[in-house]
C-alpha positions, 0 to 999 in steps of 0.5 A: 500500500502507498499512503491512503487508499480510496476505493470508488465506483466507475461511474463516480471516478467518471463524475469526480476525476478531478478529486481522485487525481488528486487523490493519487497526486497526493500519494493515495492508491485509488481503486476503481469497482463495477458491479461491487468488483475491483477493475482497475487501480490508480496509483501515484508514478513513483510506485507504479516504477516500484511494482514493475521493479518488484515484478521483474525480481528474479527474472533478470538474474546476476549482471545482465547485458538487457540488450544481448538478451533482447537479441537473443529471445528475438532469434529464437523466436523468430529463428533468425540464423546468422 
């Protein structure tokens, strides 16, 4: 969680967008319902940067060359043969 979260409906996020910018700008989480079910949260830059990082641990193991990697997922999936 970031700071405060406030959960509101799709039609209220349409009608009040300006509030729940403002909202996130702030550093709260806001979470968007339709039909009583979660569909989406808005959540501040700083940590949507944090829960791709998060997201990636593991992934990318030891000192990776991201490049020479991309190359090569790319000739394996395209069977490019040099």
């Amino acid at each position: 969680m970031i700071g405060k979260t406030a959960t509101a409906t799709a039609t209220e996020m349409q009608n009040n967008f300006g509030r729940y910018l403002a909202l996130v700008q702030g550093g709260s989480e806001v979470i968007v319902t339709r039909n009583g079910k979660e569909v989406g949260r808005f959540i501040p830059r700083s940590a949507a940067v944090s829960y791709l990082t998060d997201s990636l641990t593991g992934i990318l193991k030891g000192n990776t060359d991201v490049d020479s990697e991309k190359e090569e997922r790319l000739r394996e999936k395209y069977e490019v043969t040099d």
